[in-house]
VOBA-1610 file (N, C-alpha, C; in pm, whole numbers, padded with zeros to 5 digits, always signed):
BEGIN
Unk-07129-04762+01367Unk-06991-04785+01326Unk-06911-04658+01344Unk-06751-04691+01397Unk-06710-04564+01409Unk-06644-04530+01284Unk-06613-04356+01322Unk-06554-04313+01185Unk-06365-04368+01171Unk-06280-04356+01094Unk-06134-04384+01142Unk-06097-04232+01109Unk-06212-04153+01108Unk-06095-04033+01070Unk-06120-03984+01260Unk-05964-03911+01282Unk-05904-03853+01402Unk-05998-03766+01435Unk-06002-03714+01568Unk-06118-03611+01640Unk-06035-03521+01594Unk-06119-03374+01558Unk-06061-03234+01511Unk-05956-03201+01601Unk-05977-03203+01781Unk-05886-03189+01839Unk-05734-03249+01813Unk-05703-03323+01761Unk-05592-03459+01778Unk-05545-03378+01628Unk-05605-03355+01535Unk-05525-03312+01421Unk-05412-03217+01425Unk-05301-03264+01369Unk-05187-03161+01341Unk-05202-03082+01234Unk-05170-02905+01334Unk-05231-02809+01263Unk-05092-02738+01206Unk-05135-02734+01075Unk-04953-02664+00956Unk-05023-02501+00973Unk-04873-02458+00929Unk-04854-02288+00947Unk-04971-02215+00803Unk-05038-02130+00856Unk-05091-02088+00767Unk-05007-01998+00632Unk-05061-01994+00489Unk-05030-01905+00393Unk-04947-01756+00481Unk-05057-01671+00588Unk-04967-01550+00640Unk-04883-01574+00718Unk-04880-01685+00828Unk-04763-01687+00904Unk-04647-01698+00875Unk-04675-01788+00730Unk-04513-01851+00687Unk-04452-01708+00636Unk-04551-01594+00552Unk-04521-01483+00490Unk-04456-01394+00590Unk-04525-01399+00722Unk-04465-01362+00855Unk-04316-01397+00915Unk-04318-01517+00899Unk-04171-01557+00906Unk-04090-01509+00851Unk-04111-01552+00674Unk-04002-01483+00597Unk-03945-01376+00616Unk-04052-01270+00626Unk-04039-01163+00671Unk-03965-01112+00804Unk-03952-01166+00916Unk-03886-01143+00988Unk-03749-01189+00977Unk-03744-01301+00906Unk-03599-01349+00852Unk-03551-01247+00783Unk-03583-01236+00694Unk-03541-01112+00549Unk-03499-00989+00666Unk-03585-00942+00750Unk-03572-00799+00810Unk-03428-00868+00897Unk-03394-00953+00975Unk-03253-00989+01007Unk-03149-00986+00942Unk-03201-01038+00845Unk-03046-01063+00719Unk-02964-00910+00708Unk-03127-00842+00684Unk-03059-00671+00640Unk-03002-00641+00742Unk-03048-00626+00867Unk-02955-00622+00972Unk-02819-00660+00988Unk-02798-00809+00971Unk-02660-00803+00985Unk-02550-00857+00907Unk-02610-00829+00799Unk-02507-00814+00659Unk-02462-00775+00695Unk-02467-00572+00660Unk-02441-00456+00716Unk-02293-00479+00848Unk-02376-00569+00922Unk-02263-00538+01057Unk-02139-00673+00989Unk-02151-00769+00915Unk-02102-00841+00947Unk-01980-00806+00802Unk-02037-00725+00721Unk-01968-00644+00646Unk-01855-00584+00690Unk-01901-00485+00793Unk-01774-00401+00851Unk-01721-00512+00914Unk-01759-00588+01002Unk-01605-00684+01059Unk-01577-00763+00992Unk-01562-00785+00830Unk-01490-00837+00774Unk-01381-00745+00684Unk-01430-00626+00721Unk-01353-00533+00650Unk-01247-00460+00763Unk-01302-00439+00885Unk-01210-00487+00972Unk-01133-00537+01018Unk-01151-00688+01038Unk-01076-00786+01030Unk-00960-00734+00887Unk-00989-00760+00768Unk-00870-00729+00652Unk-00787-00631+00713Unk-00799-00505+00761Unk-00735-00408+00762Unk-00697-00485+00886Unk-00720-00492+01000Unk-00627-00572+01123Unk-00504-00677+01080Unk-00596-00777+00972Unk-00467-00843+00924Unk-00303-00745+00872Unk-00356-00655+00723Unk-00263-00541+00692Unk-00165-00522+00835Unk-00233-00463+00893Unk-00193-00387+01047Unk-00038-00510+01091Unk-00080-00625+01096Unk-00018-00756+01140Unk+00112-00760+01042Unk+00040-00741+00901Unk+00146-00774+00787Unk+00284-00678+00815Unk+00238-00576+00846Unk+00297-00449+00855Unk+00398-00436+00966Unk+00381-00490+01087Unk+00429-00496+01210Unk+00553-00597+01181Unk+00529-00739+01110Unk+00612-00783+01107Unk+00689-00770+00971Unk+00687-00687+00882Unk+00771-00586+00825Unk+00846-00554+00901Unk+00835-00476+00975Unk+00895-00373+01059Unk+00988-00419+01169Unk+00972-00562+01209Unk+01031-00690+01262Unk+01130-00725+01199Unk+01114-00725+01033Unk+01216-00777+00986Unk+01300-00682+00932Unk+01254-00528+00910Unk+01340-00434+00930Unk+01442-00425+01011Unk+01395-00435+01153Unk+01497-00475+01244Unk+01579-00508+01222Unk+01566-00641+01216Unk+01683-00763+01236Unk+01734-00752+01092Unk+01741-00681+00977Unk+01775-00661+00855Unk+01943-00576+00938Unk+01833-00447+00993Unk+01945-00381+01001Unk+02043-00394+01086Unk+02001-00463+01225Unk+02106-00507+01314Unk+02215-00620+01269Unk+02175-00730+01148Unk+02223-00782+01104Unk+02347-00704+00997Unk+02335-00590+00988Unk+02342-00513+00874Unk+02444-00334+00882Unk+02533-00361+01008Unk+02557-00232+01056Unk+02466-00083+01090Unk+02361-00150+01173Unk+02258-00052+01146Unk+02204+00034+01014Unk+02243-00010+00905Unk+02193+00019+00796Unk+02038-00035+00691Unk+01995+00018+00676Unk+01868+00006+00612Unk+01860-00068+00506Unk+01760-00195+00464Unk+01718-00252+00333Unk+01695-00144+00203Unk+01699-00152+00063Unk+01634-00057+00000Unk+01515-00042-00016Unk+01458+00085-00045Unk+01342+00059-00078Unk+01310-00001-00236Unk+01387+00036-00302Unk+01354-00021-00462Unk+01467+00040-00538Unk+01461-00036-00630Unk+01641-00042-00722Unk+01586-00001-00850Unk+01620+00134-00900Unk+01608+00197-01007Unk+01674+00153-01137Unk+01637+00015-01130Unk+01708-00049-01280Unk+01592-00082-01356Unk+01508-00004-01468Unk+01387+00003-01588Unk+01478-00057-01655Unk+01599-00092-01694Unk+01660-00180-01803Unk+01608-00357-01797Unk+01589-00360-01658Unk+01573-00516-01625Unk+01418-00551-01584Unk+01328-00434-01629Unk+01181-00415-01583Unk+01113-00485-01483Unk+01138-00574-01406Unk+01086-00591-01249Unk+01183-00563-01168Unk+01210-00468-01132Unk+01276-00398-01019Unk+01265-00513-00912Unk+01408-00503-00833Unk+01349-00517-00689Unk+01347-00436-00573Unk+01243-00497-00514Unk+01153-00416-00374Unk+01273-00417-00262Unk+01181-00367-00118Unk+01226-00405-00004Unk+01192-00548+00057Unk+01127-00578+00004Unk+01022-00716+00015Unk+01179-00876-00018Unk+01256-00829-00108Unk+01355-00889-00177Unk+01467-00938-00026Unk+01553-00811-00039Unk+01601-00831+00092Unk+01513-00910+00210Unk+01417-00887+00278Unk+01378-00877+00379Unk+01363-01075+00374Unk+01276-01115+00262Unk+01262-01232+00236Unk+01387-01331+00223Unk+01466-01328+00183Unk+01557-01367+00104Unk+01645-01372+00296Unk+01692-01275+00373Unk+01723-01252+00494Unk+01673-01343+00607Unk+01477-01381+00603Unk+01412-01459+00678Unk+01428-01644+00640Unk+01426-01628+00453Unk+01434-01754+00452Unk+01603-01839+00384Unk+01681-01725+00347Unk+01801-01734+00333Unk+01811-01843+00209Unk+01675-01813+00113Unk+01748-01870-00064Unk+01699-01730-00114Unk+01731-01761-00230Unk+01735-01655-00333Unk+01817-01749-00487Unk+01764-01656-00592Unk+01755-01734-00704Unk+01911-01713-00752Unk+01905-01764-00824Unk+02087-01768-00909Unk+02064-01746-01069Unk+01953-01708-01109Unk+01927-01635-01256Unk+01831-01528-01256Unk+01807-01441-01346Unk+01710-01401-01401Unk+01552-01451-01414Unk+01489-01402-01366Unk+01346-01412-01417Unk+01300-01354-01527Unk+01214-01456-01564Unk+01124-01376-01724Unk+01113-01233-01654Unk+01131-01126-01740Unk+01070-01014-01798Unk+01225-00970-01703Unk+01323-01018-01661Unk+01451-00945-01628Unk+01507-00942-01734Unk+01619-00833-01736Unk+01706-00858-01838Unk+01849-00935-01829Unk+01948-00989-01907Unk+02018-01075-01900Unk+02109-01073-01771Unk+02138-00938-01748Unk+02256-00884-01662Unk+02232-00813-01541Unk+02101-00850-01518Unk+02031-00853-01395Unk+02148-00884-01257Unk+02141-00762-01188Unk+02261-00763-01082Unk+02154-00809-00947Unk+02026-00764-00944Unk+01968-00816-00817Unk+01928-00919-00857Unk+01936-01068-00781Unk+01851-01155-00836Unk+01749-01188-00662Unk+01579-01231-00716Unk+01489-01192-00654Unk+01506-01312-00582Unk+01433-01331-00467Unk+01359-01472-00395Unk+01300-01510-00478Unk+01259-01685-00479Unk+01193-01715-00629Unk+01027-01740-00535Unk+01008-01665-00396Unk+00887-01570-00378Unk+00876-01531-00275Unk+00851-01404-00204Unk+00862-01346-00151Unk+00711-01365-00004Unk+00760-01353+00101Unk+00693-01410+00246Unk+00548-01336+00175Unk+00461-01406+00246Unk+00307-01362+00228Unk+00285-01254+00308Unk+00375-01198+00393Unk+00329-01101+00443Unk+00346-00974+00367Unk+00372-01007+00248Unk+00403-00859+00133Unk+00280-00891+00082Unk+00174-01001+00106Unk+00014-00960+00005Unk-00084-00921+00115Unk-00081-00787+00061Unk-00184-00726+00145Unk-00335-00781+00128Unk-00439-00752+00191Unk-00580-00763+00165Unk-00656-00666+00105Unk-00799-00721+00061Unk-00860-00579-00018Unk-00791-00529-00115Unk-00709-00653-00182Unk-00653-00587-00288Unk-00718-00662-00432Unk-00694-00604-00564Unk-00780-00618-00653Unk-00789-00738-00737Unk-00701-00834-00708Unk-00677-00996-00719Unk-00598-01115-00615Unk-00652-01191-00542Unk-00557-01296-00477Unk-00429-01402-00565Unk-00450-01348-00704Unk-00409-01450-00775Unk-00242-01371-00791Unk-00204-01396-00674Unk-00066-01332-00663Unk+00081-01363-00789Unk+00161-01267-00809Unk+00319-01353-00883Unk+00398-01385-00753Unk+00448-01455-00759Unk+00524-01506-00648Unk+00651-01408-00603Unk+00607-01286-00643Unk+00760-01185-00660Unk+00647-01073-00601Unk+00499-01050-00592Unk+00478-00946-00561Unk+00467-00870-00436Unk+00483-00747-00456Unk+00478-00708-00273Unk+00376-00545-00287Unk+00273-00607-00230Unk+00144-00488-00214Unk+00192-00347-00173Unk+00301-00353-00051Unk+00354-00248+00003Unk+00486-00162-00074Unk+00439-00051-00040Unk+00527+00047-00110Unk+00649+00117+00016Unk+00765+00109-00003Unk+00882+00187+00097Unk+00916+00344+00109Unk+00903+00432+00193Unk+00971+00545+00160Unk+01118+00550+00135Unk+01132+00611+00037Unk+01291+00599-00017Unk+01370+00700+00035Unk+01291+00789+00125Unk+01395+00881+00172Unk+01383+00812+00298Unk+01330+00718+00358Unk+01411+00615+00496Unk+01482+00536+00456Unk+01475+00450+00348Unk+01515+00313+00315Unk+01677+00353+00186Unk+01608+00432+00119Unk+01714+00443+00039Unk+01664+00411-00128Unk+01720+00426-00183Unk+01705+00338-00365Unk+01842+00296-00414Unk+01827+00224-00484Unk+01978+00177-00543Unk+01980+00240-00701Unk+02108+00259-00796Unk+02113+00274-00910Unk+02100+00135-00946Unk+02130+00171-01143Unk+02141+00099-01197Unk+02269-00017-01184Unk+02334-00014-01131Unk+02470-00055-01075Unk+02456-00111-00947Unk+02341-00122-00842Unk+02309-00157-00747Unk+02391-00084-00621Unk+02407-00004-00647Unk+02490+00092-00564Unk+02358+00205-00488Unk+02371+00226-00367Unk+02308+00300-00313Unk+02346+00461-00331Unk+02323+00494-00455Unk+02427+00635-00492Unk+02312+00673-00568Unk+02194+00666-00591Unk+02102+00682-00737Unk+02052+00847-00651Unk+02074+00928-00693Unk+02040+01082-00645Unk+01971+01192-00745Unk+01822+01182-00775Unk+01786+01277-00844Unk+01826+01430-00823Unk+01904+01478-00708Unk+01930+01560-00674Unk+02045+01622-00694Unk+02175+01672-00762Unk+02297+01646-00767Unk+02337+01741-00608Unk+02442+01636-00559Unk+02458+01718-00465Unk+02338+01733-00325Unk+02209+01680-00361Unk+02145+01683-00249Unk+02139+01576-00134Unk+02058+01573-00040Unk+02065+01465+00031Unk+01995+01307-00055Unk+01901+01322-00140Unk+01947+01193-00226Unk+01828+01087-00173Unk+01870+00944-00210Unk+01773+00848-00156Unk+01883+00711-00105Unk+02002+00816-00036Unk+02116+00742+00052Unk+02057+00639+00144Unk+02134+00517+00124Unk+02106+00428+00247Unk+02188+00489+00365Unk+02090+00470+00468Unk+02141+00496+00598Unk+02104+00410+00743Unk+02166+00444+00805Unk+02172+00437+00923Unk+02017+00427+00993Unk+01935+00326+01041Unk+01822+00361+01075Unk+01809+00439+01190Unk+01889+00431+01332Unk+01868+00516+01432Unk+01936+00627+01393Unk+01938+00698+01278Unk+01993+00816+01249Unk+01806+00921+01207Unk+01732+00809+01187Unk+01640+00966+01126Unk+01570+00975+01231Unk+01500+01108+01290Unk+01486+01189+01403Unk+01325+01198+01345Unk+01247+01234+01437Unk+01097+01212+01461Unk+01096+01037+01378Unk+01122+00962+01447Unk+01070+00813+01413Unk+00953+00768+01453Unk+00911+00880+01527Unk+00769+00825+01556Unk+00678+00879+01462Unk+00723+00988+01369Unk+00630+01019+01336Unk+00658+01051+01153Unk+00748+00972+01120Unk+00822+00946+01030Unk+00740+00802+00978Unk+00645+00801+00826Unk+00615+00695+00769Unk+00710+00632+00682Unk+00749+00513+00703Unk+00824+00420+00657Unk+00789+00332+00526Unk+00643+00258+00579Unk+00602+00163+00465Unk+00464+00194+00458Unk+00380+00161+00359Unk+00229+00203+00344Unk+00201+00119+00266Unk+00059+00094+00259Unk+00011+00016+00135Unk-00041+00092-00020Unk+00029-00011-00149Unk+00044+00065-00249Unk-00024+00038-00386Unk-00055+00086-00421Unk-00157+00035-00565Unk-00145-00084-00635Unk-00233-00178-00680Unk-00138-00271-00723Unk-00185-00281-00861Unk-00086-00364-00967Unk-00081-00398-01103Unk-00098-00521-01151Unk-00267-00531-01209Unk-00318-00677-01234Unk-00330-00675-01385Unk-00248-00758-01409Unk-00197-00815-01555Unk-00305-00949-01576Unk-00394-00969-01661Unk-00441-01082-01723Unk-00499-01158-01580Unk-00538-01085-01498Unk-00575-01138-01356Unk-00420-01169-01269Unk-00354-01171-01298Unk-00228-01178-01236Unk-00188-01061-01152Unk-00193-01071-01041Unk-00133-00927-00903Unk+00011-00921-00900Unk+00071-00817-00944Unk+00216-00818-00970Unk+00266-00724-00865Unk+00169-00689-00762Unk+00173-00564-00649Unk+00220-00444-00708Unk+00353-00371-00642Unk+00380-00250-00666Unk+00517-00209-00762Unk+00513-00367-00819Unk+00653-00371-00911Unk+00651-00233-00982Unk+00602-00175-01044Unk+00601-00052-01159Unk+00558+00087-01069Unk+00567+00060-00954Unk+00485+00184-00859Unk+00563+00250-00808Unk+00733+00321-00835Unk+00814+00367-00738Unk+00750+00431-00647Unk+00819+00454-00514Unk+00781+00539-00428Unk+00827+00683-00444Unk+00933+00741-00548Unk+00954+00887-00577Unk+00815+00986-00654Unk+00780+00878-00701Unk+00618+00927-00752Unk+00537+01017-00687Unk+00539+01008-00498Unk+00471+01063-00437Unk+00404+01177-00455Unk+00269+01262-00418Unk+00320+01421-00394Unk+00322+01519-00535Unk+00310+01440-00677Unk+00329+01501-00789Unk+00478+01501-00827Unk+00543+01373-00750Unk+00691+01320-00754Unk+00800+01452-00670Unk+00694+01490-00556Unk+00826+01550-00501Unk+00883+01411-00406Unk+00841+01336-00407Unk+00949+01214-00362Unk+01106+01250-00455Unk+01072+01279-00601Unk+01180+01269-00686Unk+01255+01424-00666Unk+01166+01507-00642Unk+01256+01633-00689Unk+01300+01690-00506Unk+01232+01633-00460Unk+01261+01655-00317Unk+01269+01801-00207Unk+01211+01899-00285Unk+01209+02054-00257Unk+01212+02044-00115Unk+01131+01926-00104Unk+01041+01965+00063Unk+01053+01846+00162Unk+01177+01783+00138Unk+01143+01622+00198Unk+01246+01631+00306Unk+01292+01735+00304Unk+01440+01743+00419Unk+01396+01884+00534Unk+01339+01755+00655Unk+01243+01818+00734Unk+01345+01854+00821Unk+01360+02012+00939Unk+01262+02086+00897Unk+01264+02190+00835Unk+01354+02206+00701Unk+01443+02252+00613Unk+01445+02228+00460Unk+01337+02281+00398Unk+01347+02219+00256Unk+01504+02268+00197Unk+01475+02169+00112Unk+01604+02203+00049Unk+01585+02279-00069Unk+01494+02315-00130Unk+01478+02430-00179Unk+01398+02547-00154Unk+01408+02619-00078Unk+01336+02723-00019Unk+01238+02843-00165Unk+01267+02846-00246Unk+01220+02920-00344Unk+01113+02812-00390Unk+01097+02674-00377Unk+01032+02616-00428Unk+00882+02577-00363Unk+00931+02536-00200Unk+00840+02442-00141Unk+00935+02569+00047Unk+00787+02602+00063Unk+00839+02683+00198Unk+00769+02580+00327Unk+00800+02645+00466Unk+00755+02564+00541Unk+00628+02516+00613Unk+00532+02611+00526Unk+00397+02613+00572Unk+00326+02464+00477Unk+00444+02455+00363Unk+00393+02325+00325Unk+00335+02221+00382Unk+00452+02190+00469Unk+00474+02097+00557Unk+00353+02046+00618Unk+00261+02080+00634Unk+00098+02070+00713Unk-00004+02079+00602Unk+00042+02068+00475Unk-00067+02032+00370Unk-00043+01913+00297Unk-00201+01837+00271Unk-00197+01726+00226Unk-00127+01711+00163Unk-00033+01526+00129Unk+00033+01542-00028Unk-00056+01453-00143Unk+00004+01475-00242Unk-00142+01406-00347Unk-00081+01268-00328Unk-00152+01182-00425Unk-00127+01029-00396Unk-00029+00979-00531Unk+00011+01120-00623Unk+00104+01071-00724Unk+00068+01164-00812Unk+00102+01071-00918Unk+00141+01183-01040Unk-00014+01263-01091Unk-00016+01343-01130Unk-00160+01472-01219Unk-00260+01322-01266Unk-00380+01338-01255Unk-00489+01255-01345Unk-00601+01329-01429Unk-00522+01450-01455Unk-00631+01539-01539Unk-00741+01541-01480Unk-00717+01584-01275Unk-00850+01629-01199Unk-00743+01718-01126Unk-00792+01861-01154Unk-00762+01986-01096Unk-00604+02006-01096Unk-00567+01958-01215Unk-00409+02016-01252Unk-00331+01967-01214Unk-00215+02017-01126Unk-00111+01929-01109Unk-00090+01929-00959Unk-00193+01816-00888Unk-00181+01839-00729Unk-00096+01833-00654Unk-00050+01877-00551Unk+00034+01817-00482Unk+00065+01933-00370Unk+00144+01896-00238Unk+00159+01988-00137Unk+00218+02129-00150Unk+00253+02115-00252Unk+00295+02301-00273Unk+00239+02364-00357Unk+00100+02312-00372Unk-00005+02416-00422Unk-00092+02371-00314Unk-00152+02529-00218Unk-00227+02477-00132Unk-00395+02461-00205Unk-00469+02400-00116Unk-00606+02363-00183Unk-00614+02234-00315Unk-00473+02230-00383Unk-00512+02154-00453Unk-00530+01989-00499Unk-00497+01962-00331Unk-00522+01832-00305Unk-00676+01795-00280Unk-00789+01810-00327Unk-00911+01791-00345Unk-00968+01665-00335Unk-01087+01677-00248Unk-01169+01516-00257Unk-01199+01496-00361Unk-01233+01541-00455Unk-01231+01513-00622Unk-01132+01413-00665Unk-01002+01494-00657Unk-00876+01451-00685Unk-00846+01319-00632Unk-00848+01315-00509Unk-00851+01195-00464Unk-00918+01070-00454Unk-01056+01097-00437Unk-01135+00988-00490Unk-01108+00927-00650Unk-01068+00987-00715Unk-00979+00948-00891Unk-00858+00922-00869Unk-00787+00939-00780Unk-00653+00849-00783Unk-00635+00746-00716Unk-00705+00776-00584Unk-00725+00618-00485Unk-00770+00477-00631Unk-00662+00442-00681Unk-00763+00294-00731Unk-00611+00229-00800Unk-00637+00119-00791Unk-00548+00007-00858Unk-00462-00010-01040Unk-00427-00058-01098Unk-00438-00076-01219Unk-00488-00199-01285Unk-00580-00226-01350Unk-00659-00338-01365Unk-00622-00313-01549Unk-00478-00380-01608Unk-00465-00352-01774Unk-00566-00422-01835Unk-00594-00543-01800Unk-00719-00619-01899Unk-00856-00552-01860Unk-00878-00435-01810Unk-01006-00404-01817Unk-01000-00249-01801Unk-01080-00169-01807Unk-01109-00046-01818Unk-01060+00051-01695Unk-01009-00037-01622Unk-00952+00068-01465Unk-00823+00091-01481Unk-00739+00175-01582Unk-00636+00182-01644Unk-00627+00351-01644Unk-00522+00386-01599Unk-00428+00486-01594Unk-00351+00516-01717Unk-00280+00626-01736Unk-00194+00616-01847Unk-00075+00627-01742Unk+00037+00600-01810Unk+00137+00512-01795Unk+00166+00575-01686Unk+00206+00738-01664Unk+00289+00771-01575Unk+00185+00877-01460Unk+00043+00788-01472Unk-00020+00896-01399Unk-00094+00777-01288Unk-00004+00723-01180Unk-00014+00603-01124Unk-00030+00679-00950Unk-00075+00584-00881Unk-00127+00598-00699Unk+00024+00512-00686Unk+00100+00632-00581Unk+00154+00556-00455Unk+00175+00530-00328Unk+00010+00568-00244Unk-00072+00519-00170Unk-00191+00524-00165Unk-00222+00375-00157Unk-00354+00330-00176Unk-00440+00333-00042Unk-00545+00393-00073Unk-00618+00427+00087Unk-00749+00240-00005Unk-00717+00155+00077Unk-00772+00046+00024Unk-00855-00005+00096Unk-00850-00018+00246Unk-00937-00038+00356Unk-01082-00002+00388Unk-01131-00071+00442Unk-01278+00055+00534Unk-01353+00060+00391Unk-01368+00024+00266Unk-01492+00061+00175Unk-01375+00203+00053Unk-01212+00185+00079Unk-01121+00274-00015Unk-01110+00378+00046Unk-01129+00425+00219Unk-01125+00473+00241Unk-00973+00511+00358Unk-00872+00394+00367Unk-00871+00377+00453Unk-00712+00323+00436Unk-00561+00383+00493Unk-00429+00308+00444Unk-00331+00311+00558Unk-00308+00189+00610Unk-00228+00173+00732Unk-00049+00230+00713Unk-00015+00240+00737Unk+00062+00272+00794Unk+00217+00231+00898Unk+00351+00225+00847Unk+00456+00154+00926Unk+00565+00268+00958Unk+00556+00301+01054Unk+00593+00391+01082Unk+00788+00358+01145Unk+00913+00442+01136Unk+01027+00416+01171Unk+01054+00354+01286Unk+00955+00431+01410Unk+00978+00335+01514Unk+00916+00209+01547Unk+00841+00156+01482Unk+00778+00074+01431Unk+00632+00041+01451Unk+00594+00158+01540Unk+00455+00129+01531Unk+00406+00117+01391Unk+00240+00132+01398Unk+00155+00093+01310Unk+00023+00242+01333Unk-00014+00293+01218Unk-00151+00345+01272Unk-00217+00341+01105Unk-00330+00374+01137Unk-00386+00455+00991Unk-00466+00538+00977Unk-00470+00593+00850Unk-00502+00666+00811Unk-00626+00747+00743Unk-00719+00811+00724Unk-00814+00834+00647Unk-00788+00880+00485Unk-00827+00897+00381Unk-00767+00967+00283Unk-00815+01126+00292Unk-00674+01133+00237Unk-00644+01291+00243Unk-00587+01307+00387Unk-00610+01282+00460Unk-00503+01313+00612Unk-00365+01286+00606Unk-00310+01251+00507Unk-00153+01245+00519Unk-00080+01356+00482Unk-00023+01378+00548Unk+00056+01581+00560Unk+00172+01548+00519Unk+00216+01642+00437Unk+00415+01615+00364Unk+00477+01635+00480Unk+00476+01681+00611Unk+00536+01645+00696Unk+00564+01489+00721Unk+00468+01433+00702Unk+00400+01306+00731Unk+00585+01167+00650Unk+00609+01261+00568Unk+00688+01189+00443Unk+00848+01234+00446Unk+00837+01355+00529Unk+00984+01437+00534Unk+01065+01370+00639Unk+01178+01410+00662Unk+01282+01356+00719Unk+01401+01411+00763Unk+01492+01463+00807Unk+01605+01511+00829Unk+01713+01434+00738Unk+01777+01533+00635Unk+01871+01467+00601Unk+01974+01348+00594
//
C-alpha cells in the first residue's frame, strides 16, 4: 500500500529561524540608511518651499509698489495700543485679494485705524515652524523697516526713533542702492499661544542687532549716522538675532566678538507661552535661522532675489542701507 504522504523532494520548504533573522536584518540596516537621506530632502524640500513663499512676496512687492507711486508697503505699524499690529503681509494680501475687514478684531482696540484681511495669503506661513495650527492674521516673515518703512500710531509713515534722522520713512523702492545686496524680508520667530501660531505679530523688526534696528547708529550705509557710536569696521561683523538673553551680555555688531555660537544657538528659537520655551518679554529673535535642522534662514532680498543663509553669517552690512 502506498504512503499519501508527498516524496521529500515535492515538499515546500519555509525560511528557516536564521534566514528570516537575516532578512530583518538587512531590512533594518536599509531603513537606517535612508531615513537619514530622506530626512534631509524633506528638510530641503521645506526650505525650497520658504524660498517659493518668499519670491512671491517679492512679486507682490512689486506690483504693491508700481501700483503705488513706486512707493513701498510697510513693514509694521507701531500701534501697542491696538496689540496686533499690522504686518507687511496686510497690505500685500488685502492688494492680491482686494477684501479687507470693516471692524476690529478681538485683541484690537476700538479705534483701530488699520483694519486687517480677515486672513492673510498662505504664502506668509512659513515651514518648520513650531505649529501648523495657524491665526488667520499670521505672517511667519519679518520686514526690514529701514526698506519698507513703519507707520505711527496715527498710521502715518512719520514714526522716527531718531529725531531728525533718516527714520523708518516710506520710500521709494528704486531709490535704495546695493539692492542686490540689501535684505528685505527674512524668516521670523514665531508666537504659539495655547497651540495657536500667531507668527511675528509681537516680533518688530527694530529689535534687530540688540535693537540697533531702533537706535540706528549703523544702518545708514556707508555712513553711520552716528560715528562716535558704531564706526565702519562694524559693518562686516555679525549682527545678533535681537535683544540680550543673559548669554555673554549685550550682543550685537558694535561689540566685536560678541556675537558668539553660544549666543546664538540660545536665541535661534520660537516662543512656545504654554510650555517652557519662553523668553522674557523683551528678550525675543528677529531672525529665525529655522531650516536645515535650525540652522538655516532664507532670505528676500530688494532686488528680489532669494538666497540663504547659515547662522551667524549675516553682517550689519547685510541690514544697512543708504538713507
Amino acid at each position: 500500500m502506498q504512503s499519501a504522504t508527498a516524496p521529500q523532494s515535492q515538499r515546500t520548504r519555509g525560511f528557516t529561524l536564521v534566514e528570516l533573522l537575516v532578512v530583518i536584518g538587512i531590512i533594518a540596516l536599509l531603513i537606517s540608511v535612508l531615513l537619514p537621506a530622506l530626512g534631509k530632502a524633506r528638510q530641503q524640500a521645506n526650505a525650497t518651499y520658504c524660498q517659493a513663499n518668499l519670491r512671491q512676496i517679492g512679486q507682490l512687492i512689486q506690483m504693491y509698489v508700481s501700483e503705488n507711486k513706486g512707493l513701498t508697503p510697510w513693514a509694521a505699524d507701531n500701534d501697542w495700543g491696538n496689540n496686533f499690529f499690522g504686518t507687511f503681509a496686510d497690505p500685500l494680501t488685502i492688494l492680491a485679494t482686494r477684501k479687507y475687514a470693516t471692524v476690529p478684531f478681538a485683541g484690537q482696540g476700538p479705534n483701530s485705524i488699520l483694519f486687517e484681511p480677515p486672513e492673510v495669503l498662505k504664502i506668509f506661513r512659513d515651514t518648520d515652524a513650531p505649529s501648523d495650527n495657524w491665526d488667520p492674521r499670521a505672517n511667519a516673515y519679518i520686514a526690514n523697516n529701514r526698506a519698507l518703512g513703519m507707520l505711527d500710531t496715527q498710521g502715518r509713515f512719520n514714526w522716527d526713533p531718531i529725531p531728525r534722522g533718516p527714520g523708518y520713512k516710506q520710500r521709494k523702492l528704486g531709490s535704495i542702492k546695493r539692492s542686490q545686496d540689501v535684505m528685505m524680508v527674512w524668516c521670523g520667530a514665531c508666537k504659539v499661544v495655547s497651540d495657536i501660531n500667531y507668527g511675528c505679530y509681537h516680533n518688530w523688526p527694530n529689535g534687530l542687532d540688540n535693537y540697533q534696528m531702533y537706535g540706528g547708529h549703523g544702518l545708514s550705509y556707508p555712513n553711520p549716522v552716528d560715528t562716535s557710536a558704531f564706526k565702519t569696521d562694524y559693518y562686516a561683523n555679525p549682527v545678533s538675532l535681537g535683544a540680550p538673553i543673559g548669554v555673554g551680555g549685550s550682543p550685537s555688531s558694535q561689540v566685536p566678538g560678541s556675537v558668539t555660537k553660544t549666543y546664538l544657538a540660545a536665541a535661534n528659537r520660537d516662543y512656545i507661552v504654554n510650555g517652557a520655551d519662553v523668553f522674557p518679554d523683551l528678550d525675543r529673535n528677529y531672525m529665525r535661522f529655522r531650516h536645515l535642522n535650525n540652522t538655516t534662514c532664507n532670505f528676500l532680498f530688494v532686488d528680489g532675489h532669494v538666497e540663504s543663509r547659515k547662522l551667524g553669517e549675516v553682517k550689519a552690512r547685510d541690514v544697512c542701507m543708504n538713507p
